[in-house]
C-alpha positions in Angstrom: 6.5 14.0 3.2 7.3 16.4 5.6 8.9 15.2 9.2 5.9 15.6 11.9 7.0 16.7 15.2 6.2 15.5 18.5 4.7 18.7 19.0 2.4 18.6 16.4 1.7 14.9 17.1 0.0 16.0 20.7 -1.6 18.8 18.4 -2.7 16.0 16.4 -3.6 14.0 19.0 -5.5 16.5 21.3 -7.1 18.2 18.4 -8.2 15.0 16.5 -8.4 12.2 18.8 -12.1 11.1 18.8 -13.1 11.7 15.1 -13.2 8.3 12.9 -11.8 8.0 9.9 -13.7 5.5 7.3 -11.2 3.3 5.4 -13.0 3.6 2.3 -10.9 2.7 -1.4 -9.8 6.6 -1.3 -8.2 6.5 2.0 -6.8 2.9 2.1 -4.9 3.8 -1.1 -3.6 7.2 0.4 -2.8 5.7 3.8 -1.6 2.8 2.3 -3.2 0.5 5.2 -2.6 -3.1 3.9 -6.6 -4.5 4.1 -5.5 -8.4 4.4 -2.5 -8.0 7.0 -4.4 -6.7 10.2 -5.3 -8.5 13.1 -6.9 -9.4 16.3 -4.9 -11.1 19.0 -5.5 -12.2 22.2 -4.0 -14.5 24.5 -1.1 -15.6 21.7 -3.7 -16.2 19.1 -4.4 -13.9 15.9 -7.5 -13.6 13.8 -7.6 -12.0 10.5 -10.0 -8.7 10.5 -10.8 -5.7 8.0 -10.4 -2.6 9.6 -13.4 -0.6 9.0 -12.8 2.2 10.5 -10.5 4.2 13.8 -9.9 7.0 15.5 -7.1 7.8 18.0 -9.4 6.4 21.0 -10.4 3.0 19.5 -11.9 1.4 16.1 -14.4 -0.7 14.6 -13.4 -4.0 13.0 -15.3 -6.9 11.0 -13.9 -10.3 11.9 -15.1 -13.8 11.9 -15.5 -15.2 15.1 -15.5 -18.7 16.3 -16.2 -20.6 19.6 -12.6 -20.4 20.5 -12.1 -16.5 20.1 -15.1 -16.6 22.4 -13.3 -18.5 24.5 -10.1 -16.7 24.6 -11.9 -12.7 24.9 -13.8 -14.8 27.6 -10.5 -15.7 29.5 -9.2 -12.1 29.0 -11.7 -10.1 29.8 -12.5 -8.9 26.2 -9.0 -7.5 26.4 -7.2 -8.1 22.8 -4.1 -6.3 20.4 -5.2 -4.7 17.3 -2.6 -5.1 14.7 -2.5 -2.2 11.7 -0.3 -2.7 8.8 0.4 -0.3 6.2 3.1 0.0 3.0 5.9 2.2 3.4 7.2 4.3 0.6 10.5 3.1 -0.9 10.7 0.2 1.8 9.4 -3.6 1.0 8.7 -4.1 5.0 5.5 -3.0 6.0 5.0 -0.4 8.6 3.3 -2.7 11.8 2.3 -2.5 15.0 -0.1 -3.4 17.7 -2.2 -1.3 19.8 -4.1 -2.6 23.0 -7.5 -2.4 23.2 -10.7 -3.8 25.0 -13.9 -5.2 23.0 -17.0 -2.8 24.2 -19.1 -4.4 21.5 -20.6 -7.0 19.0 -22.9 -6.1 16.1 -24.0 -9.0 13.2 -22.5 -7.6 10.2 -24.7 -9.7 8.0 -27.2 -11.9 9.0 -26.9 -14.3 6.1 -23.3 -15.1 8.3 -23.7 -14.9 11.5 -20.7 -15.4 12.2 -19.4 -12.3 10.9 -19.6 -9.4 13.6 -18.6 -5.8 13.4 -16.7 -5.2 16.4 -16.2 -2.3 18.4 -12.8 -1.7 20.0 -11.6 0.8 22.6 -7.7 1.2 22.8 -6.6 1.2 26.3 -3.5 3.5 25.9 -2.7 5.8 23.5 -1.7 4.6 20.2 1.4 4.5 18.4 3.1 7.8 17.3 2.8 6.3 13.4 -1.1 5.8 13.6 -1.7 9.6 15.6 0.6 10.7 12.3 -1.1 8.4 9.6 -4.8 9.8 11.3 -3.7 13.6 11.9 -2.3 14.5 8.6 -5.5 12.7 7.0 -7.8 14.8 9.3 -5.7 18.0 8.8 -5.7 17.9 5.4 -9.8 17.6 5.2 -9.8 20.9 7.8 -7.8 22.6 5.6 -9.1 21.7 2.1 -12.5 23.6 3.5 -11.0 26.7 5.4 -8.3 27.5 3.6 -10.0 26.2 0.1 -9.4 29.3 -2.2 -5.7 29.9 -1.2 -3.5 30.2 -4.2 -0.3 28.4 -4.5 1.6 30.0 -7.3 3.9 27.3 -9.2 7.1 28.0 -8.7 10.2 26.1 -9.3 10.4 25.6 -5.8 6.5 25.0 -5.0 7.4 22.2 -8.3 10.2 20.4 -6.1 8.4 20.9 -2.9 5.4 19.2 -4.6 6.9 16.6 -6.2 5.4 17.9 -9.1 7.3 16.8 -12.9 6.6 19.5 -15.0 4.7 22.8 -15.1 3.5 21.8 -18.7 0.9 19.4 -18.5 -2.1 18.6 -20.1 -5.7 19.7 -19.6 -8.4 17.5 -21.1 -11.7 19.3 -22.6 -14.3 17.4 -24.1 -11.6 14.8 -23.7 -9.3 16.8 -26.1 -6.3 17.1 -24.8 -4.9 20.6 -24.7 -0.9 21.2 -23.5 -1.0 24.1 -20.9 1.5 25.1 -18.3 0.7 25.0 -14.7 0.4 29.2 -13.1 -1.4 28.7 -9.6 -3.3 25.7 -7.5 -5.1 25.1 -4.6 -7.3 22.7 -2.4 -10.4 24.1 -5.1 -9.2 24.9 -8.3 -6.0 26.0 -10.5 -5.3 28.5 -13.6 -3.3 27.8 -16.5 -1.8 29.2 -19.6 -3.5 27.5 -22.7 -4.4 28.2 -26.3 -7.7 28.7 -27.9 -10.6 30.8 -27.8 -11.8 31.8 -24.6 -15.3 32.5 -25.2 -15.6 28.8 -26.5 -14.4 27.3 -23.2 -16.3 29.0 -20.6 -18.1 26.8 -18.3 -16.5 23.5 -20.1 -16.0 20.8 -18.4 -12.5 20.0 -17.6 -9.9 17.7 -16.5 -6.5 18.9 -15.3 -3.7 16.4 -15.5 -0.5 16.2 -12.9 2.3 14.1 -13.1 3.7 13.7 -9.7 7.2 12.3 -9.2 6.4 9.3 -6.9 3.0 8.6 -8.8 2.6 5.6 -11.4 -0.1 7.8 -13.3 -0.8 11.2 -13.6 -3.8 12.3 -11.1 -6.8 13.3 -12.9 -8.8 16.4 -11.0 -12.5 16.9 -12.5 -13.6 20.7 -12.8 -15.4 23.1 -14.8 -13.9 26.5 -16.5 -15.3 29.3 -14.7 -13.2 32.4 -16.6 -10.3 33.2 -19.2 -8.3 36.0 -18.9 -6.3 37.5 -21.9 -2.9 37.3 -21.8 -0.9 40.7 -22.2 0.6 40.8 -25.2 -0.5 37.9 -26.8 -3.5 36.8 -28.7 -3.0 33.5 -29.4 -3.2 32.3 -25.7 -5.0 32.9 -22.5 -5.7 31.9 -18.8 -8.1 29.5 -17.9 -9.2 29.9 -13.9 -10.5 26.2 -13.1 -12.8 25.5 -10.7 -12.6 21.5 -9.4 -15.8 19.6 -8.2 -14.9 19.4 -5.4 -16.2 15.9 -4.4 -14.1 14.6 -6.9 -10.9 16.0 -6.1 -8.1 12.8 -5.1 -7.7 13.0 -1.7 -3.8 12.5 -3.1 -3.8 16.0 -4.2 -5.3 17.4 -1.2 -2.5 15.8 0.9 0.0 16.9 -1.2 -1.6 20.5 -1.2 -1.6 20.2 3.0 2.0 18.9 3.2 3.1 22.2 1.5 0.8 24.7 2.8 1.6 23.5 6.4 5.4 23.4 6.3 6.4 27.6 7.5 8.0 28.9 4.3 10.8 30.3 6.5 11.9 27.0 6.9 11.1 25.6 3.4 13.7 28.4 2.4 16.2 27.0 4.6 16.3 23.6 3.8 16.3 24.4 -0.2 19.5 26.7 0.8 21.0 23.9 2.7 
């Protein structure tokens, strides 16, 4: 990924700071927030939680509590550490750390165990530089996947390193047929690619584009729909498919991947590949 800034981390920061972000099975996996390493501690004492969801102000936990945690927020004045872990790419350590916070409030979080709350936490400074980065680029990327949804990406060599992307020749799957096709242009909302067959045939098929990224340990599978082919000059054998994704169903991955390039000046994307 691309270095962030200090700079952009107060952008970040400033821009995103009070909007939650769920930890649902899509984020968790692209955040890589370890779900049974996290913790509440207070007074030298840690209980395990799930982190449910945060912002950059403060987050909401699910923990269960006994007399002594009582005890202890008691004694501190509901004042407590929150502990995030997440994996790091390449590295066996986990990236940890704590951010202090203050309990504002206690919700049962089923009432067949009472003594499971959902917790609400306000941090008390602001948080680590790691979390404002984890949070930003995740809040970025869903700002930019709507406004600048229909901007094309054509696929270079270059856009292929800078993605991380294997090959321009993939696969495309219709009526779960595969078809070979190489890669022309993508985006947040759909790609186009050079494939064989009969055009009027494939209109408004469903699709699924495959992409084989470097550090991925299976391709990512994007759901879509032809909209159009195109002919291709010269040749009848072939054409261009324009793809259209549903859009609900595109990996939250991809749309990183598509914000890390699209956010990096181009300028400097030149440099560093002349370096």
């Amino acid at each position: 990924m691309a270095l962030i800034t200090g700079q952009q981390l107060s952008r970040y920061f400033e821009q995103f700071r009070s909007i939650d972000v769920t930890f649902t099975k899509g984020v968790v996996q692209v955040t890589g927030l370890r779900t049974d390493q996290n913790f509440l501690k207070c007074l030298g004492t840690q209980w395990p939680c799930v982190i449910y969801s945060s912002s950059m102000v403060g987050a909401k936990v699910v923990a269960g509590l006994t007399q002594d945690f009582f005890n202890k927020i008691r004694s501190a004045n509901n004042v407590v550490s929150l502990r995030f872990s997440f994996n790091q790419q390449d590295k066996t350590d986990p990236l940890a750390f704590f951010i202090p916070a203050k309990i504002t409030g206690y919700n049962p979080y089923n009432k067949e165990k009472p003594d499971l709350m959902f917790i609400t936490l306000d941090f008390t400074q602001r948080p680590a530089d790691d979390l404002i980065a984890i949070l930003g680029r995740l809040l970025e990327t869903n700002v930019n996947s709507k406004k600048r949804k229909e901007e094309r990406i054509e696929v270079t060599d270059e856009v292929q390193r800078s993605l991380g992307l294997k090959s321009k020749s993939t696969y495309i799957y219709i009526e779960s047929i595969p078809r070979k096709c190489i890669l022309r242009d993508i985006s947040f909302s759909g790609a186009k690619c050079i494939t064989s067959g009969i055009g009027k045939f494939l209109d408004n098929k469903p699709i699924h584009l495959s992409l084989e990224f470097d550090d991925a340990k299976k391709p990512t599978q994007i759901p879509g729909t032809i909209i159009r082919h195109e002919a291709v000059q010269g040749r009848k054998d072939i054409l261009a498919l324009a793809i259209h994704f549903d859009e609900a169903s595109v990996p939250m991955d991809y749309k990183m991947r598509i914000n890390e390039y699209i956010r990096v000046p181009k300028k400097h994307l030149s440099a560093l590949e002349d370096a």
